[in-house]
Every structure is written in structure tokens, then in C-alpha cells.
VEXVEX-302143 format. One record per residue (C-alpha): residue number from 0; chain; residue in three letters; y, x, z. Coordinates in steps of 0.02 Angstrom, whole numbers, plus 50000, padded with zeros to 5 digits. Each point is the difference from the previous one (the first is absolute). Example, Ala and Ser with C-alpha at 12.3 -4.5 7.8 and 13.67 -1.06 7.14 Angstrom:
2
ATOM num chaine residu    c2    c1    c3
ATOM   0      A    ala 49775 50615 50390
ATOM   1      A    ser 50172 50069 49967
END
This chain:
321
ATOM num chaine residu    c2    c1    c3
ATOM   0      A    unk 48871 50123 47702
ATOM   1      A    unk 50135 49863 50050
ATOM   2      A    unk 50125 50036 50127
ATOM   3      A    unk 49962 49884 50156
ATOM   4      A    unk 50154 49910 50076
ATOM   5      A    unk 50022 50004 50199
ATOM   6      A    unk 50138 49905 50072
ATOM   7      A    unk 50028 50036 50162
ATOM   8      A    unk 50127 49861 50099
ATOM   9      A    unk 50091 50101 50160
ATOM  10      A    unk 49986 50175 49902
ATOM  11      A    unk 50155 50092 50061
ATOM  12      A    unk 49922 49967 50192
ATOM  13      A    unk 49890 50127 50077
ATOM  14      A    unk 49837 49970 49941
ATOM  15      A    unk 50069 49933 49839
ATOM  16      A    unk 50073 50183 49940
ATOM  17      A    unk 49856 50077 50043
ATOM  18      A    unk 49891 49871 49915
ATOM  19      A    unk 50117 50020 49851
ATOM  20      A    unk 49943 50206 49990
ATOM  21      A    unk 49834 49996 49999
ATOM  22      A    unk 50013 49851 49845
ATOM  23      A    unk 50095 50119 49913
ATOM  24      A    unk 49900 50134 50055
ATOM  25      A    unk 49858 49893 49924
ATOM  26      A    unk 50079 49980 49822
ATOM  27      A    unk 50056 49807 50050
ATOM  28      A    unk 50176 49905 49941
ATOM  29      A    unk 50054 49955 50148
ATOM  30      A    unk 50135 49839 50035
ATOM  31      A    unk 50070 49970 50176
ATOM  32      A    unk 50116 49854 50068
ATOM  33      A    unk 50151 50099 50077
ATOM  34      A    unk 50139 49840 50079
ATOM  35      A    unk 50162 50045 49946
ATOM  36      A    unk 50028 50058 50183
ATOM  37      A    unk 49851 50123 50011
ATOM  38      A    unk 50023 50176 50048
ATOM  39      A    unk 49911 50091 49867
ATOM  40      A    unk 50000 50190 50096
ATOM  41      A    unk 49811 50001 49994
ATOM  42      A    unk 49969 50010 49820
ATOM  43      A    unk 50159 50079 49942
ATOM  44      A    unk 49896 50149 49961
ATOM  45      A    unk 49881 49876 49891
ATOM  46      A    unk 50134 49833 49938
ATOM  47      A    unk 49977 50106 49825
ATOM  48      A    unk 49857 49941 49993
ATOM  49      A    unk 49992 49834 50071
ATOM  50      A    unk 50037 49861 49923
ATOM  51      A    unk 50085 49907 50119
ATOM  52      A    unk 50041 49779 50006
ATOM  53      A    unk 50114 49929 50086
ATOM  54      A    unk 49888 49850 50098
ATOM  55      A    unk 49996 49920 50173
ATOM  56      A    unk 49819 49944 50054
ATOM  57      A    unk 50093 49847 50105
ATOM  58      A    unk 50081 49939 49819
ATOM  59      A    unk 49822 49922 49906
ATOM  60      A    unk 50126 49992 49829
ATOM  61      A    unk 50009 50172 50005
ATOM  62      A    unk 49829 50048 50031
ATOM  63      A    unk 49936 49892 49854
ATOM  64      A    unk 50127 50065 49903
ATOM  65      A    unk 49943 50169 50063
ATOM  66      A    unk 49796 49969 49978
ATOM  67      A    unk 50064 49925 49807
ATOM  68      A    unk 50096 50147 49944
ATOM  69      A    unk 49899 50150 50069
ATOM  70      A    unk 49820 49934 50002
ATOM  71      A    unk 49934 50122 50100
ATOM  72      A    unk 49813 50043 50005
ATOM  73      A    unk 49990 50048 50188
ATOM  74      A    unk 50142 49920 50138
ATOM  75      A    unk 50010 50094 50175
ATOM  76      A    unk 50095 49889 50119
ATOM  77      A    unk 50079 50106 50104
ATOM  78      A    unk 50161 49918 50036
ATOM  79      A    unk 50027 49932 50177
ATOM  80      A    unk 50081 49999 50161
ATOM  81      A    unk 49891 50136 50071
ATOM  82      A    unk 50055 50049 50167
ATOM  83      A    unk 49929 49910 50140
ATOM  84      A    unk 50127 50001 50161
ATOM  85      A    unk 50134 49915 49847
ATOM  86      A    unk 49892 49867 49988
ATOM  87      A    unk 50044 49937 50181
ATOM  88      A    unk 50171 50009 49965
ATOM  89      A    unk 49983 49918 49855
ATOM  90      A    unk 49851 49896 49978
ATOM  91      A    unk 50057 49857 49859
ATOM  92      A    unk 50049 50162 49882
ATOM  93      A    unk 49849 50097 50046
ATOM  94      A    unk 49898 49814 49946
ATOM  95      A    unk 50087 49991 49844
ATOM  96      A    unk 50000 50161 49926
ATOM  97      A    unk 49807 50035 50043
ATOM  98      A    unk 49938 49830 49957
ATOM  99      A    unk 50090 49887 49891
ATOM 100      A    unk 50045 50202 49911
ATOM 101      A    unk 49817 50002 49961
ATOM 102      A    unk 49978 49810 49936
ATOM 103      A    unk 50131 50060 49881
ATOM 104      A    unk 49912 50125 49946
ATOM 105      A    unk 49833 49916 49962
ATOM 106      A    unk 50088 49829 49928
ATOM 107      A    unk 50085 50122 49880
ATOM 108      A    unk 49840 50072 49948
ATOM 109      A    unk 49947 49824 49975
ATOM 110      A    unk 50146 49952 49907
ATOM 111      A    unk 49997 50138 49889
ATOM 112      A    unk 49824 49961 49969
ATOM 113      A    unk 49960 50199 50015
ATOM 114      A    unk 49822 50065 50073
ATOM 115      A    unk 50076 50143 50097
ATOM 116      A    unk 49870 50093 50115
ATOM 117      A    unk 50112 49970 50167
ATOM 118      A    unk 50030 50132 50172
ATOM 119      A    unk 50050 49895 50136
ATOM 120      A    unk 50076 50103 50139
ATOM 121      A    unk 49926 49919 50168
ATOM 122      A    unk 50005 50096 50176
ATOM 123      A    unk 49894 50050 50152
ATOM 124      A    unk 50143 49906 50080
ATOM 125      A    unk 49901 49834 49941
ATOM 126      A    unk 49852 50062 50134
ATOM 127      A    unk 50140 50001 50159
ATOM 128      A    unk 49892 49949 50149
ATOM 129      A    unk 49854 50118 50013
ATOM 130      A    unk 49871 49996 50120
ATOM 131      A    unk 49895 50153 50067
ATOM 132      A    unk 49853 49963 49924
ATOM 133      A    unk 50078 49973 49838
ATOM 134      A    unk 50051 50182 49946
ATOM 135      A    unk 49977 50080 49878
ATOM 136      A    unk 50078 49821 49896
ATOM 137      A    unk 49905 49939 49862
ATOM 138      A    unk 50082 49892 49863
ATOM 139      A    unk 49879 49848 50105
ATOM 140      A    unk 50097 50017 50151
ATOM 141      A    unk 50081 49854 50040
ATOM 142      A    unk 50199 50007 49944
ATOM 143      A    unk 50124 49965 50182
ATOM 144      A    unk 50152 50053 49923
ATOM 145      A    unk 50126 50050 50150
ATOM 146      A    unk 50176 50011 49908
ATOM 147      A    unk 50080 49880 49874
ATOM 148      A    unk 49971 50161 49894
ATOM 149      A    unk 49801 49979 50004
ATOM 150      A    unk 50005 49837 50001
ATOM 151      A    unk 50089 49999 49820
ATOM 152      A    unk 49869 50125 49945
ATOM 153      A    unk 49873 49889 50048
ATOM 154      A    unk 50069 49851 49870
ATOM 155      A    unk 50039 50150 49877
ATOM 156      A    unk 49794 50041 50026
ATOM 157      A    unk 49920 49814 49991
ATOM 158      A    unk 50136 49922 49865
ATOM 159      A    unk 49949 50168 49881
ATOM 160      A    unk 49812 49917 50031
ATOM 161      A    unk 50047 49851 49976
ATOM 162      A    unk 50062 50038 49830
ATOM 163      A    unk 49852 50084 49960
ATOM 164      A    unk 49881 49863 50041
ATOM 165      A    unk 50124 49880 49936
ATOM 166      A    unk 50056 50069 49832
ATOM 167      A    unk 49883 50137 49981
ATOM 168      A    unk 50149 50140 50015
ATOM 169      A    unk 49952 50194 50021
ATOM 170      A    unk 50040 50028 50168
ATOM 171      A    unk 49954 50119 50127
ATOM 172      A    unk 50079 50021 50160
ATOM 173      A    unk 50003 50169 50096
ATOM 174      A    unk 50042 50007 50179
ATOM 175      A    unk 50072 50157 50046
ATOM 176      A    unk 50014 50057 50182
ATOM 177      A    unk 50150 50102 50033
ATOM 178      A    unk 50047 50140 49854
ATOM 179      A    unk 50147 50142 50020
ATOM 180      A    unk 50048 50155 49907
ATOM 181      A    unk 50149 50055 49923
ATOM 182      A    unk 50156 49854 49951
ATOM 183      A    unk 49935 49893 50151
ATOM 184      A    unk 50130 49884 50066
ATOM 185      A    unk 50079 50090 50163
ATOM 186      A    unk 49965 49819 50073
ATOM 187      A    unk 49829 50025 50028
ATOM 188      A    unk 49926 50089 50116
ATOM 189      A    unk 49942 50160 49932
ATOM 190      A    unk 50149 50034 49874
ATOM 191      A    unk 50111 49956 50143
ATOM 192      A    unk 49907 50130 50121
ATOM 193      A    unk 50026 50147 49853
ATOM 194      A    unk 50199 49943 49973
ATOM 195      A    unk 50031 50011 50181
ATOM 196      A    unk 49911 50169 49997
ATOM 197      A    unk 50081 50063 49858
ATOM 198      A    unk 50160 49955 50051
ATOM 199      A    unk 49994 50083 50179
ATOM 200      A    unk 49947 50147 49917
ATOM 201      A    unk 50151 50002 49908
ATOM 202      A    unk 50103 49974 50151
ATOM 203      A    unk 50044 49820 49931
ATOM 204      A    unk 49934 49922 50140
ATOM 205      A    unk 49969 50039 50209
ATOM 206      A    unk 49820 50073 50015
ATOM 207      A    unk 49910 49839 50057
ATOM 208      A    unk 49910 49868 49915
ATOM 209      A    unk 49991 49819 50014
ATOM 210      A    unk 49861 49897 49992
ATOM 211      A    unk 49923 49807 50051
ATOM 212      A    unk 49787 50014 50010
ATOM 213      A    unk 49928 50150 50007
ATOM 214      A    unk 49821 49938 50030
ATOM 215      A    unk 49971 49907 49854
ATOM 216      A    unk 49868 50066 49884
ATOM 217      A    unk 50034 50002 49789
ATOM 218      A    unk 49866 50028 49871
ATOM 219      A    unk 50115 50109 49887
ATOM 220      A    unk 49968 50039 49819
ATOM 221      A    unk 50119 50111 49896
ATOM 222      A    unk 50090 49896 49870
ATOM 223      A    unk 49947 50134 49855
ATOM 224      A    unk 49822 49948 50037
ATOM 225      A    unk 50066 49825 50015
ATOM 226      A    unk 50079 49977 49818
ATOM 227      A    unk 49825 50066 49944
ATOM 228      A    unk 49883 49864 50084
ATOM 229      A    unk 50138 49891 49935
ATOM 230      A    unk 49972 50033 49815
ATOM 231      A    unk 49809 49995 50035
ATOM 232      A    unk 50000 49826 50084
ATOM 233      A    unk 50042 49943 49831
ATOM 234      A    unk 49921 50097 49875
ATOM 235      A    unk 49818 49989 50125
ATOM 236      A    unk 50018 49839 50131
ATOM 237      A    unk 49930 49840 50005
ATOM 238      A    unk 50130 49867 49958
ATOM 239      A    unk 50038 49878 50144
ATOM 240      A    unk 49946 50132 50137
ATOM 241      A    unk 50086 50085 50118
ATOM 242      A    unk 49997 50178 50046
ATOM 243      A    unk 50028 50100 50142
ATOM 244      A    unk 50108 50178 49954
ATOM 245      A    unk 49988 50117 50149
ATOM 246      A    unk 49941 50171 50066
ATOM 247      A    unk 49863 49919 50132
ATOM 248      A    unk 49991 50091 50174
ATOM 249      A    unk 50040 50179 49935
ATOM 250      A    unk 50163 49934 49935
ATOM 251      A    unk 50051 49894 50168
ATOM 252      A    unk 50143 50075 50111
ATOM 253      A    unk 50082 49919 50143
ATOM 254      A    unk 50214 50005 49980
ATOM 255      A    unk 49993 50148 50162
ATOM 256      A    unk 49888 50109 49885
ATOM 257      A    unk 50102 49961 49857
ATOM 258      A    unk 50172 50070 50097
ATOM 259      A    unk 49881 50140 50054
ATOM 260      A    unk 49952 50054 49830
ATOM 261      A    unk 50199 50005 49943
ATOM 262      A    unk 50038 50100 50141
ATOM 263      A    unk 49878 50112 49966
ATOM 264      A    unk 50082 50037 49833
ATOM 265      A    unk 50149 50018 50066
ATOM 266      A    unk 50063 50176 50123
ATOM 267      A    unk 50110 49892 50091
ATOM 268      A    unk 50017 49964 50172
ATOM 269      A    unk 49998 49765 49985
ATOM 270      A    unk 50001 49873 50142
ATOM 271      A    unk 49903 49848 49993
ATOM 272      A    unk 50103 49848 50057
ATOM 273      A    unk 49921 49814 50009
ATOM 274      A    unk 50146 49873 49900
ATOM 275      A    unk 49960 49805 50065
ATOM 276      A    unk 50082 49954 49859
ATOM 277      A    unk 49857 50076 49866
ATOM 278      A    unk 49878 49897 50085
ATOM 279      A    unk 49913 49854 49921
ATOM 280      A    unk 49992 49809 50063
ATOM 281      A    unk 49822 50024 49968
ATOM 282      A    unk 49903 50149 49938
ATOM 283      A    unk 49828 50047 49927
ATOM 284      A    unk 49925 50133 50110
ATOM 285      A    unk 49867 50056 49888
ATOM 286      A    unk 49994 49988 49791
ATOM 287      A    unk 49856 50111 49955
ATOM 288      A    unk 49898 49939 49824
ATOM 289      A    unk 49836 50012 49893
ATOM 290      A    unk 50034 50040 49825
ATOM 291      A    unk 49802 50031 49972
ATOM 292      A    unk 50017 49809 49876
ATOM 293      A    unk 50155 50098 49890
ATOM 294      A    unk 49915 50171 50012
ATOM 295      A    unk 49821 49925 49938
ATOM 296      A    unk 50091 49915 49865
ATOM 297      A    unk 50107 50132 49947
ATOM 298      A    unk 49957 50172 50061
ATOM 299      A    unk 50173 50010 50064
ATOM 300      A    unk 50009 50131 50135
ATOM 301      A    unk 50151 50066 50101
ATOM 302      A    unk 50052 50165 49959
ATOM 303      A    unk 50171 50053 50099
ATOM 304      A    unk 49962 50048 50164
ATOM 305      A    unk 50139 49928 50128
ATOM 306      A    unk 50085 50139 50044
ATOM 307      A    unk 50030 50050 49853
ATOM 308      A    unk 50092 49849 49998
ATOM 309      A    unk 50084 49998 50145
ATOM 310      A    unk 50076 50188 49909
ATOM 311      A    unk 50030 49907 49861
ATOM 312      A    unk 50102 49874 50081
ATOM 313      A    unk 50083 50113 50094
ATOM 314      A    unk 50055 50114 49865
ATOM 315      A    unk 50076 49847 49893
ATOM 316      A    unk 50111 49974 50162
ATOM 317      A    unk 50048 50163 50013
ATOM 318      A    unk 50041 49983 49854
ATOM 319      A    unk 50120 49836 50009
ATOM 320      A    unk 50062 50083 50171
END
């Protein structure tokens, strides 16, 4: 049986690395862009086996050159600016990474006149402005993006459906609500809980932590079970739809009960403290999806139950600390 080819653009990040295990896990060759400047820590315990391409999704000469030397069978476009409060400070970079990074990606695919089966990395993020009577979210739900962020997920989301009605390309977009575990960024939210946690236990840091909203409510998914609906959205969805990837109502926490669950992992005696300055210009009060559409297509089912984690987490910043 032939190898299968995954290239995987943004594959040092987070999800990327993770992404990149279960491939290999899976018996795949596995390519990833890496920019000359990217930190690699994530897959040092894997860059044997990687075959990794120097390639930035915002250069279209060397995607095509990219899509023309590697040919891979399946793409997951992972790469991005992912986190949301940096797309305030920096909206026209957020723009052009997310969007005119993903028209790279497809015109390369073009170019290279390849018939790759294609993951397009959307968000919950694309949903924003949720009313009450509109939860659990359903892929139909209309998109009011509330951050630059979601708003360049939402061109990422239509131009990958455009391209399929247009040219006929394999694509399939998932939209993930929001996914931790171990190698999280300590930007967001729950990585950044577990570092400061880790760190006052090590006497690093005063016993008190920071935070902006604690009342806003995340449909979390472990990334392990992530990286697996992943790789099923392209061997098992529909090209040109979108799916939602998320734990439903047994999987949504508000950010208090998240900072309760650390502590409760933790013997030591932590302050709470509110920090004006990790609150957002505008903020979704309530993600909290449907994946019944992914699950009846591809029997994917959550596995890792979130506190398990949340232990996780903690234990790879205990770790670092």
C-alpha cells in the first residue's frame, strides 16, 4: 500500500505538532512549512521524522513551488495568526496572514494542478454574536464575527467554498471551538491559567492570579481528540462543508470554573485578582457547539475528559517552570 503524503502548513505551532504525531502515528510522510524564524521546541522530539520546507503562506511563489515539489495527497492548513485579543492590536497582519495566507494556499493547489483532499482550519470565533436562543451553534447559525480574528476566519471559511464550487477543489472546513492540552501558547487563556499556577507553586511568582472575564463560557475540546477529527474531516467529510469540532454542553466551562479546576489540582493557597488590561474591546459571552453534522459523518467522538486536561496542561508547565 502507498505511503499517503500530508503536508501540514503552521506545523511547529500547537496544534500543528500534535497533528504531526498522530500522522506519524498513522504510518503518514509528513512535510511541514517551518519560516526560517520558527521556534521548532514542539516537535524537537519528532523533526526526525518530519520532513520539514522552508515556505511562507503570505509568499504565493513559494507555495506553488511548495504544492509542485511535494504533491501532497492531503493539505491541513493550519497556519495562522490564531490568537484573538492580537488581532485588535494588529488587525491588517491578522487580515493578511488568515486570508490572503489561505488564497495562497488554494491558488498554489491550482497552480500546481494537484487534487489534494484539503483541511481548512476555520473557528467558532466566525459565530461571535450569539443569541440565547441560538445555543447549542449549528454550522447554520448565522456567522457575526466580533474580532478582526473571526472576521478573517470567516473569508478563510467562504473563499475555501468558493474554490470548491469554483474549481472543484477538495475542501472541507472544520470549525473548532476552543481546544487546550499540553504545548498551548501561555497567551491563551487556559495555558496561561496553568503557567501562572505552576509558577507560584514554584515560588516564581506571588500567590495570586490575574485574569480579564471570568464569565465567559468556552466549549473546550482536548487538542488530542482534536488532531483526530482533523484527520477524519478529510479522509470522511463532504468537500465544500463546514464542520463544527467541539465537546457540546458536557464539554462547556465558563473561564471561573476553568481557574477553579487548576486550583483544585494544585495544594496551594492562590488569589484571584481581576487585570483591566486582559479584558477584551468586545467579547463573546457564550461559544457552546453541535458537532452532531461531523459526528454523523464520521463517528468521531471525544474521548479526553477535561480535567484530565487541565492535569495535563498543568504538568507540561510544571514542567517548563
Amino acid at each position: 500500500m502507498e505511503t499517503k503524503k500530508a503536508l501540514i502548513t503552521g506545523i511547529a505551532g500547537f496544534v500543528g505538532s500534535h497533528l504531526a504525531e498522530l500522522l506519524l502515528q498513522k504510518k503518514f510522510e509528513v512535510y511541514g512549512t517551518a519560516r526560517y524564524r520558527s521556534k521548532l521546541d514542539n516537535i524537537s522530539h519528532i523533526q526526525k521524522d518530519l520532513n520539514l520546507v522552508s515556505a511562507d503562506i503570505t509568499d504565493l511563489k513559494s507555495m506553488v513551488d511548495l504544492m509542485k515539489t511535494v504533491k501532497p495527497d492531503y493539505i491541513f492548513h493550519l497556519a495562522a495568526q490564531s490568537f484573538v485579543p492580537q488581532s485588535w492590536t494588529a488587525p491588517q497582519d491578522t487580515l493578511n496572514n488568515n486570508i490572503i495566507g489561505n488564497c495562497n494556499v488554494l491558488e498554489a493547489v491550482r497552480i500546481a494542478g494537484i487534487d489534494p483532499v484539503m483541511q481548512i482550519a476555520g473557528s467558532s470565533e466566525e459565530y461571535g454574536l450569539v443569541l440565547p436562543n441560538e445555543v447549542p451553534i449549528k454550522e447554520t447559525n448565522p456567522l457575526r464575527p466580533l474580532s478582526p480574528y473571526g472576521v478573517s476566519k470567516v473569508a478563510q471559511d467562504l473563499l475555501s467554498q468558493q474554490y470548491f464550487r469554483s474549481y472543484g477543489m477538495k475542501t472541507v472546513i472544520t470549525r473548532a471551538f476552543n481546544h487546550t492540552g499540553p504545548r498551548r501558547g501561555e497567551v491563551f487563556v487556559t495555558s496561561n491559567f496553568a503557567k501562572q499556577v505552576a509558577m507560584i507553586e514554584k515560588g516564581a511568582q506571588e500567590p495570586i492570579i490575574y485574569h480579564g472575564n471570568l464569565e465567559a463560557k468556552r466549549d473546550f475540546t482536548d487538542v488530542r481528540d482534536t488532531v483526530k477529527a482533523y484527520l477524519l474531516a478529510v479522509q470522511k467529510g463532504v468537500h465544500g462543508e463546514a464542520y463544527n469540532i467541539c465537546s457540546g454542553k458536557n464539554g462547556t466551562y465558563s473561564v471561573q470554573q476553568v481557574v477553579d479546576i487548576l486550583l483544585s489540582l494544585s495544594k496551594t493557597e492562590i488569589e484571584l485578582k481581576n487585570d483591566p488590561a486582559r479584558m477584551r474591546p468586545s467579547d463573546v459571552q457564550i461559544l457552546e457547539g453541535s458537532c452532531e453534522k461531523f459526528k454523523k459523518q464520521t463517528g468521531w467522538q471525544p474521548t479526553i475528559k477535561f480535567k484530565k486536561t487541565m492535569q495535563d496542561l498543568l504538568d507540561y508547565w510544571r514542567e517548563k517552570a
